[in-house]
Structures are given as C-alpha cells and as structure tokens.
C-alpha positions in Angstrom: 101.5 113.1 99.4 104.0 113.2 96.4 107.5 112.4 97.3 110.2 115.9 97.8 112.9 115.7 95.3 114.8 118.4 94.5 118.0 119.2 92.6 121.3 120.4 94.0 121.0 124.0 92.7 117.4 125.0 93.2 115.8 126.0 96.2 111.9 126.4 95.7 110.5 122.8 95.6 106.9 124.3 94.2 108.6 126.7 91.5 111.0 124.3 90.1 110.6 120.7 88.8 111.7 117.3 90.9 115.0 115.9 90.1 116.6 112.9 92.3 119.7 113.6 93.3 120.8 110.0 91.9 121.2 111.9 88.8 123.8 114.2 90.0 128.3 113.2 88.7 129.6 110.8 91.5 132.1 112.6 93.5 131.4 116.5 92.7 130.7 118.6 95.8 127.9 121.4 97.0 128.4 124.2 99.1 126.2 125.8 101.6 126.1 128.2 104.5 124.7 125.5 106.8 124.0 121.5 106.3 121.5 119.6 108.3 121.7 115.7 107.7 118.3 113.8 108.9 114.7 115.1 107.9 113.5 114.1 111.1 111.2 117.1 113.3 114.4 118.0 114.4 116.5 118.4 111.3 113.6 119.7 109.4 112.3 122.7 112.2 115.8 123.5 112.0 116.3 123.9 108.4 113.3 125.9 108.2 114.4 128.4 111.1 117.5 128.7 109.2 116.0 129.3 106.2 113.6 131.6 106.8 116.4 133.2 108.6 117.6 134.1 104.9 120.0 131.2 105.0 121.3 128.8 102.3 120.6 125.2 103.9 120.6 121.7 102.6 118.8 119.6 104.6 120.0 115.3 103.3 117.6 112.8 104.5 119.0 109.3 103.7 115.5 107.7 102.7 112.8 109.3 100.2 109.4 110.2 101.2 107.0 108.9 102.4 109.1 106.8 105.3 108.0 105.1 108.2 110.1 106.0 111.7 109.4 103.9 115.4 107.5 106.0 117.5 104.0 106.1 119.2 102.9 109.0 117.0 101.3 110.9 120.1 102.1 115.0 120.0 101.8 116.2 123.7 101.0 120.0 124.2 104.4 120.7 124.0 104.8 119.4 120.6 102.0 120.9 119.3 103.0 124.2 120.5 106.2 123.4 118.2 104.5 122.5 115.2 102.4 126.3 116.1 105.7 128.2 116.1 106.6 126.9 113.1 104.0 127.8 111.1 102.6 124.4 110.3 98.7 124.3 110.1 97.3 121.5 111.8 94.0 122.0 110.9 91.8 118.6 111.6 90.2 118.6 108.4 93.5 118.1 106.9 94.5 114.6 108.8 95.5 115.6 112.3 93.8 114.2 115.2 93.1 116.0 118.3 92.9 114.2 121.8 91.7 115.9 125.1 94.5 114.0 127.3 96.0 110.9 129.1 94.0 107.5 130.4 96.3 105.4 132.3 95.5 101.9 133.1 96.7 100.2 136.3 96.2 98.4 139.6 92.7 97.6 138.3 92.0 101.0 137.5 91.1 103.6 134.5 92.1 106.9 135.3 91.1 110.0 132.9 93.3 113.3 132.8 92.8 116.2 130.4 96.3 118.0 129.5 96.6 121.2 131.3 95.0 124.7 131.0 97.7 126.8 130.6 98.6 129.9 128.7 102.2 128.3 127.4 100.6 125.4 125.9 97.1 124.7 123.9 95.0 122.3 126.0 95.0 119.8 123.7 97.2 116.9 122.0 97.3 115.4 118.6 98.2 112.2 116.9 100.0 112.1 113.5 101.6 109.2 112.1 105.6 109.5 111.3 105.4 108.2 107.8 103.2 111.5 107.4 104.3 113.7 109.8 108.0 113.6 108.7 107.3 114.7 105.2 104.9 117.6 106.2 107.9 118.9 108.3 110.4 118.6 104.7 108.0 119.9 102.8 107.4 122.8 105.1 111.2 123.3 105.4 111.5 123.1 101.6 108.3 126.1 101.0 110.3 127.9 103.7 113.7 127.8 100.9 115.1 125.0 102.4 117.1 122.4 99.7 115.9 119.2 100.7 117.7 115.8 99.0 116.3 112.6 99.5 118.6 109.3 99.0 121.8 111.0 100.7 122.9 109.1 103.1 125.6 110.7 105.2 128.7 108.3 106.0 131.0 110.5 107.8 132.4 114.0 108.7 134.7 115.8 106.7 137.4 118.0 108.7 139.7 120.3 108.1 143.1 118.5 108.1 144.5 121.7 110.2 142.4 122.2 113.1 140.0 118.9 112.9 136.9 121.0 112.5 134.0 119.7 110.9 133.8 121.6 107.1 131.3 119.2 105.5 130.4 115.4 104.9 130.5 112.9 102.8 127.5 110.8 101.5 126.4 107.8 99.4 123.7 108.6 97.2 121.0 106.0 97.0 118.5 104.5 94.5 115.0 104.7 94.3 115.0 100.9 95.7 116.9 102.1 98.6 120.0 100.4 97.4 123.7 102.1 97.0 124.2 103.1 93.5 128.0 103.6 94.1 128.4 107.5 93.6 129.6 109.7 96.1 129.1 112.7 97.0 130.5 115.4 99.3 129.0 119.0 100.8 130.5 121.5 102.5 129.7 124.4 104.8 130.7 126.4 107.8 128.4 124.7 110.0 127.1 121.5 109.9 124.1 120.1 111.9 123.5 116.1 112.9 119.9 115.4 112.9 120.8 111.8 112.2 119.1 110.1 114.8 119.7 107.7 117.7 122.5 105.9 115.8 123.9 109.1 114.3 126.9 108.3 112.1 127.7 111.4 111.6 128.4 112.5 115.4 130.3 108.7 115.8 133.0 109.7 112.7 133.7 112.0 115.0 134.1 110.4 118.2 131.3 111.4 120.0 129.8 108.5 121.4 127.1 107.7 123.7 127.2 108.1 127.4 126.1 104.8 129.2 125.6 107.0 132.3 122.1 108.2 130.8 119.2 106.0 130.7 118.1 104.4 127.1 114.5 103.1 126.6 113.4 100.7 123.9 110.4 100.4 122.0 108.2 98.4 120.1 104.7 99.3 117.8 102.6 98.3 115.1 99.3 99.4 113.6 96.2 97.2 114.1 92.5 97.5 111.8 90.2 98.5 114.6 87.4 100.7 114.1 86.4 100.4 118.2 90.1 101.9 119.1 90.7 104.1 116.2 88.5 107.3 116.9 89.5 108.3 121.0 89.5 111.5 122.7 92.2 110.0 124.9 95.4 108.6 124.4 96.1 105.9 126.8 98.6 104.1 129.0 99.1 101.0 130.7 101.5 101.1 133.7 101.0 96.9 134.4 100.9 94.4 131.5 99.3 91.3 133.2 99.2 87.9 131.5 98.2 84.8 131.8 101.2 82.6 133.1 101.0 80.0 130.6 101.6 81.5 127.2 99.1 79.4 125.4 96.0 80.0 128.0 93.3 81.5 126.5 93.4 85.5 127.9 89.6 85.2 129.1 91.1 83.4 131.5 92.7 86.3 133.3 89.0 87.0 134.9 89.0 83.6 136.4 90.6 84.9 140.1 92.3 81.2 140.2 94.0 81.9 137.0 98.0 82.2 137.3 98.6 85.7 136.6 102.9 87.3 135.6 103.3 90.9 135.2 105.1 91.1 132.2 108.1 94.4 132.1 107.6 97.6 130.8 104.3 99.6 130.0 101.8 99.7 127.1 100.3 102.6 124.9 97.1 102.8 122.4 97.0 105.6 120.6 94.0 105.9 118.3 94.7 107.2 114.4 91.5 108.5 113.6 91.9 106.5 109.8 90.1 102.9 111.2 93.5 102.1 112.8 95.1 102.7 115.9 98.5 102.7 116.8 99.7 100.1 119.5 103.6 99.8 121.2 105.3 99.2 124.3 108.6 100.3 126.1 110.9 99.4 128.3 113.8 101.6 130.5 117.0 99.9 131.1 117.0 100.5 134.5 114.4 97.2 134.6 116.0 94.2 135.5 114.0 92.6 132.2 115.9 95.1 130.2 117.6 93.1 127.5 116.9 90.1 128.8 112.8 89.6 127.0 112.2 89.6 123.2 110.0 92.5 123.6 107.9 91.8 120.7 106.6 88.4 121.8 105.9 90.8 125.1 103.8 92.5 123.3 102.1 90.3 121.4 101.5 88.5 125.2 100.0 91.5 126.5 97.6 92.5 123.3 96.2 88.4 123.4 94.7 89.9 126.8 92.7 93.3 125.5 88.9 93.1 124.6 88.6 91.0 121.8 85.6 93.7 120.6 88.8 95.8 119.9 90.0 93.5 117.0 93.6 93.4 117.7 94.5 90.4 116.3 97.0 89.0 113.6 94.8 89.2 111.1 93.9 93.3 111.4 97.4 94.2 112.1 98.2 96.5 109.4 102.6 96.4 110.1 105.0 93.9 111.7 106.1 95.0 114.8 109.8 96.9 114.8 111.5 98.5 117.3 113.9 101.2 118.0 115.8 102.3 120.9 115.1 105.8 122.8 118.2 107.7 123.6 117.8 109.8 126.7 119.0 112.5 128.7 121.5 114.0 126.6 123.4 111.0 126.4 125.7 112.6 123.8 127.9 115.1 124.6 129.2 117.7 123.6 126.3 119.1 121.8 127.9 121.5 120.2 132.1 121.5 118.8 134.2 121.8 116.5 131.5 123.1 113.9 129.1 120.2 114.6 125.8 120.5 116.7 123.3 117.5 117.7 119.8 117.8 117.4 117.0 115.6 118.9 117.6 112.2 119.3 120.8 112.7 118.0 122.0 114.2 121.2 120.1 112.1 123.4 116.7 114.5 124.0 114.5 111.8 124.4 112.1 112.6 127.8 113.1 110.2 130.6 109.7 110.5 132.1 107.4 109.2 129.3 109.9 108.5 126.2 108.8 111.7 124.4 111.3 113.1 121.6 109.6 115.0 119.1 108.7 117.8 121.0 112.9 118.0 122.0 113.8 117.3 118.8 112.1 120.2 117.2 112.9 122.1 120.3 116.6 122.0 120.0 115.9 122.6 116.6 114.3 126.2 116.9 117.5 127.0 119.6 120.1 125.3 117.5 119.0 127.8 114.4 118.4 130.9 116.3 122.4 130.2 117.4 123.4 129.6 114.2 122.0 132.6 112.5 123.4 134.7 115.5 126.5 132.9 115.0 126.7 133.6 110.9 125.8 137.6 112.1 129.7 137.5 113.5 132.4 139.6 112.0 135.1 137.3 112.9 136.0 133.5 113.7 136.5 134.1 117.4 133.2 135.3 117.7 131.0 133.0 115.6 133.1 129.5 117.8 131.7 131.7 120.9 127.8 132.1 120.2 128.0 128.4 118.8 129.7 127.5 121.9 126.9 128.5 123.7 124.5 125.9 122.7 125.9 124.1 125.0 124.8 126.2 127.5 121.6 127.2 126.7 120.5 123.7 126.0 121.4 122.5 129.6 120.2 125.5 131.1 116.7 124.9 129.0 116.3 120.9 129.9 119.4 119.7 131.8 117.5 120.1 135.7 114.0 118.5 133.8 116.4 115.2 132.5 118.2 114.9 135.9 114.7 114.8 137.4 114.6 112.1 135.0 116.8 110.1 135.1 115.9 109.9 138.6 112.4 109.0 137.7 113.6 106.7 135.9 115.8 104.6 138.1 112.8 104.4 140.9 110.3 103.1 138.4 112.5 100.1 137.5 112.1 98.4 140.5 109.5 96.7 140.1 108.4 96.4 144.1 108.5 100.6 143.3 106.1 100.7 140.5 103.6 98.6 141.9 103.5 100.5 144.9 102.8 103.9 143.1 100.0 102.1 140.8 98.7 101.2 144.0 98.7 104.3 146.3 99.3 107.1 143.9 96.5 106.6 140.9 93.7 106.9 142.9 95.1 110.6 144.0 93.6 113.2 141.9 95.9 115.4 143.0 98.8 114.1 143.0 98.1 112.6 139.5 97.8 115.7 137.7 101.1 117.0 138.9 103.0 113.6 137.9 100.6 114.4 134.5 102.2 117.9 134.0 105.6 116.8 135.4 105.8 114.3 132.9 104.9 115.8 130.1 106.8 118.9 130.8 103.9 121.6 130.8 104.5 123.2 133.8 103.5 126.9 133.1 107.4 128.7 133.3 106.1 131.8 134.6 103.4 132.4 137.3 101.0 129.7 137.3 99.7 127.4 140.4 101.3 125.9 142.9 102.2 122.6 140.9 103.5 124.8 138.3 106.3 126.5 141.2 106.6 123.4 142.6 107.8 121.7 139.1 109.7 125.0 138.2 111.6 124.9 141.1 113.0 121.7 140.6 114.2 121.7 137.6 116.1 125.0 138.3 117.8 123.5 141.4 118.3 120.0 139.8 122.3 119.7 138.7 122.5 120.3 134.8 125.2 117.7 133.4 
C-alpha cells in the first residue's frame, strides 16, 4: 500500500495529488465541522460515518502509513460485522484471513469451538495485521471525503477561554523520520473527537484521567516465520503457560512427569497470518497477583521455549522484537462525552474485560459517536446540539455498561489463580457450558430472540449496574 497524504484544503485523496502536511506555514490554523485525532478503527469508522454523513472532517493521525499498533490482530464476529457496516470489502483474495473459531488450550486439553450461528453476526472471524488494517480503515475514511493528515501529532486541547469548552487543538507537525520539525499547528471545530488511544493526550489536557477502579490488561506479541502455524482455521488460546522451573532446562523436558513444572501468569494466543507468519502474544489482567511484578516478555519468551519445536518459533524466525502495550478496560475514562470532547475506543477505556478485545468497541463507539454528532450538527440552537451530545453518555452505557460490569467481574475471579485452575479443570471439558462462556466472551449473544444462552446472556447485561 502507498502511504495517505493529503493537503489541508483537499478532500478526495484519489482526485487530488499527495502533499505532507510538513509542508504547510508553522502556526496557521484549519477549520472544520468536526476533528477526529487518532487513525485508529475507532477514529477512522468515525470519520467515515461523519463524512459520509455530508460532513467536513479531518481526521490527524500522529504517525504516517503504514504503522505498526500492539494487538493480537484477531477480528471476532463482532468486528467483522463492523468492518460489514462500513462498507469495507474483506474479500479473501485481497489479504484477509478467515478463521472458523476459538481452540483453547488447558488442563491438558485442546478444546475446538466454532463462533456462533447467529443472524446478528457472520459465523466467521478474521485475522488482519494492524500495520495493514489501520491504513485500510484511513484510506476508506479518506474515499468516503474524509481529510486525513499524517505527521500531526495532537499535544493538547484548545478551549474557549469563556466557558472552557473544547474548540480545537493544537499539534506538532512531524517529519518523515518521525522527528519534530518545530512547526505548529492548530485546528478548530465545533466538535472534536479523541481517538488518541490508551494514553490519550488529548482527553489528559483536559483533565480526564483514568479511573483506577476499572481493570487494565497488558500485553505482549511479536511475529514469528512459521509455515506450520501460519495457515489455521482456528485461532487459539492458552489458559495455563507451564514451564519448566529452571529457566535453562531444555523444554522437552516438561514430558518427563519428574520434571519441576511453574505455571507462569497470564494466558497465551497464536493467531495464524495466513502470509508464512503467525502472530504470537500474551496478556495479563491486573487483578493477578503477578501483575507488575514479571517482565512479561521474558514470560513469554519462557512459555514459547516449550511449544513444538516443528512450529519454528525460535529467535532466529521471529520476524519483530517483542513490544507491549497496555489494554485499557471498562470505560475507565469518564466522562465520555463534555464539554465538546467525545472518547472513542481505547481512548475511553472500551477494551473487552473478558478476552482483551478493542477493535470491535473501538469502531463501535465510532459508528454511535458519528450518528450523535451528525444528529447533534442537525440542531438549530446551542442548547440543543450540548443535549444530543450529552447523550453519548447514555447511550454508550446503556449499549455496553451491564456487558463491562459482567466484566470486570470476570475479571477479578480469574485472577486468582486457585480460581482459574479450577475452571480449566472442571469447566473445559463441558460442551455446554463452554459455548456460552464462548459467546459470553466474545459478546455475540443474539440481542433479540435467539436460544436460551442468548436470554440468558441478554438478561444479564440488562440487569448488571451501568457505571
């Protein structure tokens, strides 16, 4: 893919010719009905809504395409339903990877379970790597009308000296090499959107901080060479990471029943690329005892020692070093809408308690946070556009507040240790009850009608406190 570069004033990125917005005069401004800062899923569904909507959006990503992001680059059904609404083809033949459903490792077991039959969501997941994935979504926002400038990076909120509300921000504009050139720039609208991510600099200028009553995950990944692991109908999940005790044993050991054994924290994924590589990580919730406490890359690289040496997961075939990246969950920032400024994805803490999932959320609160925004802009007065964006609030908590309280629940109970061992033990080898925890984790309980796990799940979340 080429990079997306556009200039300040034009709109179509096929029609018009690239320009970098390094070359724009240090300290001039842009105006716009709406600005979205992050090209994440989450700031780029948005932008698209909006502007297919009819509306003038700039969309600021901080980096230039093609850039890498942390994740475990596994679309659930619920995610590829997103991607469906918004028009993005995902067509195999053009780099996306299906997969059937979830293989979970554990207790000495290999469970298969294929996603869901539904009529809300396709029966089928995908894998797409971020470094792609995130410039398909840009691109798609910028064919939709969409401006989309690379290098921006957003250092704070501008606000309007009288009533404090958020009227624009201010950015650094950066080189090709990624470096600070020293010019400035500011860009103002009505409505501005932080799609900035789990750090999100923009919502911290002003003042909205993190909640440290809401569970945060961390992960870790890299890509390993590995034409056994890289074609897989399944994408699969260790609950137990067993090790040998001593470090430098030889991991062949671990068949040897006399061998010392430790369960290391946290769980482990593989989640096969289809392009010879395959895409391997691990997480941890701080509600572990271990949380903080490990270097969870050398847990990692202690856990992959021990996989099937056939799989060629080694030093030599890993394609990446291994970085990490926290997972902010539960709505852990709040408010997610005021004072003209409304979080999106990670940036408001939509990250899945259950299995560490964002982009589904993040696109999710996209679509909701544009369909506000253009009902919002349809307003004849101030009092009435502050009320409809007011109620993203609202609908946002009524949408996934009961699923994340589930959550966070979930959450605590499988950081004891003495807990998850027990349901490795007792509850894999339970079809049943399996393919609800399957469908409850992934959040694909059919809404309306459905089975009895699908009531069951439904129920829950509507009587589970939204807060």
């Amino acid at each position: 893919m080429t990079p997306i570069h556009l200039s300040i004033t034009e709109k179509d990125a096929v029609t018009h010719p690239a320009q970098s917005p390094v070359n724009s005069v240090a300290g001039s401004s842009e105006r716009a009905d709406v600005i979205v800062v992050g090209a994440g899923p989450g700031g780029s569904a948005t932008a698209a809504y909006l502007a297919m909507a009819g509306l003038d959006v700039l969309l600021l990503e901080k980096s230039r395409f093609p850039r890498d992001k942390i994740c475990g680059d596994g679309l659930t059904p619920r995610a590829v339903r997103e991607l469906a609404q918004l028009g993005v083809s995902t067509r195999e033949e053009d780099g996306w990877i299906r997969n059937k459903g979830l293989r979970i490792v554990g207790g000495g077991r290999r469970f298969q379970l294929d996603w869901p039959e539904t009529d809300h969501f396709p029966p089928y997941g995908m894998v797409r790597k971020r470094a792609e994935l995130d410039e398909i979504l840009a691109r798609h926002a910028a064919t939709k009308g969409a401006r989309v400038l690379e290098g921006v990076n957003v250092t704070g909120a501008i606000r309007d000296e009288r009533t404090g509300r958020v009227v624009g921000v201010e950015a650094k504009i950066m080189g090709p090499d990624g470096r600070a050139t020293g010019r400035t720039r500011t860009f103002r609208a009505p409505v501005v959107v932080a799609a900035d991510g789990v750090s999100s600099r923009l919502s911290t200028s002003v003042g909205r901080e993190k909640r440290d009553d809401r569970p945060m995950g961390v992960a870790v990944r890299t890509y390993y060479s590995s034409p056994v692991r890289s074609q897989d109908d399944y994408m699969e999940s260790w609950l137990e990471l067993w090790v040998p005790e001593d470090p430098h044993a030889d991991p062949a050991s671990l068949a040897d029943p006399s061998t010392k054994k430790i369960l290391l924290p946290g769980y482990g994924w593989l989640f096969a690329c289809g392009d010879g590589t395959t895409n391997v990580g691990l997480g941890m919730l701080d509600t572990s005892p271990a949380f903080g406490k490990v270097d969870y890359k050398d847990v990692m690289r202690r856990w992959v020692a021990t996989l099937p040496a056939e799989w060629t997961l080694n030093t030599e075939t890993m394609t990446a070093p291994i970085r990490g990246a926290a997972l902010p969950m539960a709505f852990n920032r709040q408010p997610l809408y005021a004072d003209g400024l409304l979080l999106v994805g990670d940036a408001g803490g939509m990250v899945n308690p259950f299995n560490g999932e964002g982009i589904d959320y993040a696109m999710e609160s996209g679509r909701t946070a544009a369909e506000i925004i253009v009902q919002a802009m349809a307003r004849g007065d101030d009092a009435g556009r502050e009320r409809v964006l007011q109620s993203y609030n609202t609908v946002m908590k009524e949408h996934l507040g009961g699923y994340y309280t589930l959550g966070r629940a979930f959450a605590t109970l499988i950081g004891k240790p003495e807990v998850m061992r027990l349901c490795v033990k007792y509850g894999l080898p339970v079809t049943p009850l399996m393919r609800l925890l399957l469908k409850t984790m992934a959040n694909l309980a059919q809404p309306h009608g459905g089975g009895l796990d699908d009531r069951v799940i439904t129920a829950l979340t509507r009587i589970a406190p939204s807060a």
